[in-house]
N, C-alpha and C positions, 0 to 999 in steps of 0.2 A: 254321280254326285261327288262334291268333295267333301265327304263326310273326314274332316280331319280326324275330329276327336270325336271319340265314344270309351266314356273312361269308367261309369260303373259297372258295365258287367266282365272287364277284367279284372279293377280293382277287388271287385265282393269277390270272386270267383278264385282270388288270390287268397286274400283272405281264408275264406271261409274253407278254401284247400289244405291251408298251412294248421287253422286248427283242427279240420279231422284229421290231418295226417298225425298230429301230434298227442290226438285226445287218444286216438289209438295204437298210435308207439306207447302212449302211457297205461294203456290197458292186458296190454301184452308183457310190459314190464314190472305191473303194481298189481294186487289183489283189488285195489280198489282206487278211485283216484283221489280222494282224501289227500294221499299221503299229499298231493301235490298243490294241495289248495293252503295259502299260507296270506292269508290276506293284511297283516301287520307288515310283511314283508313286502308284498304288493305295493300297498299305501307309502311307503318309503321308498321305492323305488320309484312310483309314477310322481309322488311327492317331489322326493330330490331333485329329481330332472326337472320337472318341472320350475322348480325355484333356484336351480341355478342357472336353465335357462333364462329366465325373466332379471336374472343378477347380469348376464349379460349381453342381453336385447331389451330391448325398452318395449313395455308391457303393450304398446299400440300393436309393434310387431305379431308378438305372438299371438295376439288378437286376431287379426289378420289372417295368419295361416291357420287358425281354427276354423274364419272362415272359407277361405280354399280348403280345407280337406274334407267340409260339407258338399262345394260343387267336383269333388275328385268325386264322392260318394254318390252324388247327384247322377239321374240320366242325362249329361249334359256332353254339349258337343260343341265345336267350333267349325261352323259348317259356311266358307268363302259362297254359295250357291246364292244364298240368302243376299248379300253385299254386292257379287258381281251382276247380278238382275237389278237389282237399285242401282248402280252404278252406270249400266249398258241402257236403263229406261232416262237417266238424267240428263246423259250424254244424249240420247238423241231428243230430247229438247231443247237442251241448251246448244244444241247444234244447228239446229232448223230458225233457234232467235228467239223460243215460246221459254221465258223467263220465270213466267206464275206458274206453266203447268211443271218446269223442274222444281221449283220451289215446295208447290205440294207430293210430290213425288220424295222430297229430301223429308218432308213431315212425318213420312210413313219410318222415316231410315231408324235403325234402335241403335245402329254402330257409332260412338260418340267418335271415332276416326276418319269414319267414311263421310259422316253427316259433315264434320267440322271443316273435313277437308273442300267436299263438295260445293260447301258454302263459301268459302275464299275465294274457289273460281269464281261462282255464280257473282260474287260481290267485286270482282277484276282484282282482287286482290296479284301482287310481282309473285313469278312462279317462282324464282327464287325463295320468298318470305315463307310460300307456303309451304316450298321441299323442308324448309329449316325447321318450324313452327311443329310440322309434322314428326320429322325425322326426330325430334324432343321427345314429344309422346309416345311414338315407339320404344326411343332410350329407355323412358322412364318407367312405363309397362315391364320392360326385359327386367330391369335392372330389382323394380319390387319384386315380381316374381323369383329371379334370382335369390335374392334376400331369403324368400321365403322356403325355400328348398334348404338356403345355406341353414337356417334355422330348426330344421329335421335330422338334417345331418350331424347339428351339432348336440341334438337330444339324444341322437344314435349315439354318440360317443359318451355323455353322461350315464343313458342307464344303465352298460356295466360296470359302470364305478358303483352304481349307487345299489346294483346287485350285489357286490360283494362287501360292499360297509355292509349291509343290512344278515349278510351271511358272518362276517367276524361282530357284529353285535351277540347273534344266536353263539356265536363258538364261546365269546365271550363266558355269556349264562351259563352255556355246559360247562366251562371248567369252573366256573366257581365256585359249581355245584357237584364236581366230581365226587367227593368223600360220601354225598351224601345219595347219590341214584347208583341204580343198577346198570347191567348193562344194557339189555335191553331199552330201559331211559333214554341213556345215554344215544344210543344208535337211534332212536327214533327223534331227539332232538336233532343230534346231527343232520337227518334226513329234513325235518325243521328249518335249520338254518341254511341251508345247501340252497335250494329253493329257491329263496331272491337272486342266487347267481342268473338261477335258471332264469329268470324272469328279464334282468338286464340285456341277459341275451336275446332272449326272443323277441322284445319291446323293440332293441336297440337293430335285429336282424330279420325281421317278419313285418315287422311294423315302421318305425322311420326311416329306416333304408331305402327300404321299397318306395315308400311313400314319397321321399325327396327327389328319386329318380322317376316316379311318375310324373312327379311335378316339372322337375325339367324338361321333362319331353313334351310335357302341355305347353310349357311357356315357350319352346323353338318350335312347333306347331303354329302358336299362338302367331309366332312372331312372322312365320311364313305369308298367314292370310294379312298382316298388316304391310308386308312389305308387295303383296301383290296390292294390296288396294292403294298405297302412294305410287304405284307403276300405274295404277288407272285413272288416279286423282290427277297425274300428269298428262297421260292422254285427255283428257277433259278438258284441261285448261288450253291445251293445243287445239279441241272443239276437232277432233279424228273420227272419223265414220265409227259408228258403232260396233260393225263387222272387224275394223282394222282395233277395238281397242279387246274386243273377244277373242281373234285368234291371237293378240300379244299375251293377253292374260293366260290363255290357255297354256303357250309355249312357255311361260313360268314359273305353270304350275307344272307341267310335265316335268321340268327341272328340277323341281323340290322331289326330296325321298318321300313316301308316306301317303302321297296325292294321287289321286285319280289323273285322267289325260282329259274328261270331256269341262266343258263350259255351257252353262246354261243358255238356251237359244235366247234370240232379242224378244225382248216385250213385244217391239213393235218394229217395222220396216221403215228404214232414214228414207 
């Protein structure tokens, strides 16, 4: 199968690694982990970023990529198997002349690319219009997602700034408050304010980092099965034996990194 994408159980699996490895690097280094629980500083760190992302994205945006980093968390996949079998059953109806029976075959399609495209043939749409029309939607696909990655990376880069304001606030209180704490105070504030660095870090290098580079690699995935499906939308509108537009599809996918070699057999016999 071309199971392109299967992105929750590396994402969780990432995750969920990077906090026990860190709950117990902090266990090994703290008597208890208290020390490291600092949630003013939290709040100001996930705060800032937040709001100076939104100062420099327009709030749809990051709307948006809240919702992709639910379908990153989701068991969700981008699977060409599903498309090229609706593709290879349309083709051989609309190759044989049976016009209704590809029409209800494109009713089942959920791919708003494959559907849109398939019905341009089906309606004689100039192959020209349709490579154009197409070739749009893919741009525009890439180009959101792109967006949406650029927009992880750029939180990465806010929260250790906003780590360490929230660390020279805390430094701030201890010295004003010098004359008046011990030492021990003292060190245990410190330990206090230190904290949010940590937090900028880990938000900014566990968390969006990561997460931006997942997302790119979903969207050049993403972009793969779109560009094999305008390579099938073409054979279609030429009306190519179904066999001849299966082994093309296949040799294109062999060619993509990340892809399987097989193609799903014909529905039916031309």
């Amino acid at each position: 199968m071309h199971r392109i994408l299967k992105t929750r159980q590396s994402t969780l699996l990432g995750l969920l690694g990077g906090l026990f490895i860190l709950t117990v690097a902090a266990l090994f280094s703290h008597q208890h982990l208290g020390v490291l629980f600092n949630l003013p500083g939290l709040l100001m760190v996930l705060g800032g970023t937040l709001a100076a992302t939104l100062v420099s994205r327009p709030v749809e945006d990051v709307v948006r990529v809240a919702k992709s980093l639910r379908t990153l968390l989701r068991d969700h996949e981008v699977n060409a198997d599903t498309q090229i079998e609706q593709l290879l059953e349309t083709a051989h109806w609309y190759r044989n002349g049976n016009l209704q029976a590809a029409e209800q075959t494109l009713e089942q399609v959920r791919d708003p690319l494959l559907r849109s495209g398939a019905q341009m043939v089906i309606d004689r749409e100039p192959l020209d219009e349709i490579i154009k029309v197409m070739q749009w939607r893919v741009a525009g696909v890439r180009n959101r997602e792109q967006s949406d990655a650029q927009i992880l990376r750029t939180m990465a880069s806010f929260a250790p700034a906003f780590g360490m304001l929230g660390t020279l606030f805390g430094l701030t209180r201890i010295l004003g408050n010098l004359g008046h704490a011990g030492l021990g105070q003292i060190g245990a504030g410190m330990s206090f304010a230190l904290v949010t660095t940590l937090y900028g870090i880990v938000l900014a290098n566990m968390i969006f980092k990561p997460l931006a580079i997942k997302m790119d690699r979903c969207a050049q995935q993403r972009a793969i099965v779109m560009n094999v499906i305008l390579e099938g939308i073409v054979l279609l509108h030429g009306r190519r034996h179904p066999f001849i537009i299966r082994d093309t599809l296949s040799a294109c996918m062999v060619q993509q990194p990340g892809t399987s070699q097989s193609v799903p057999p014909l529905p039916h016999a031309a």
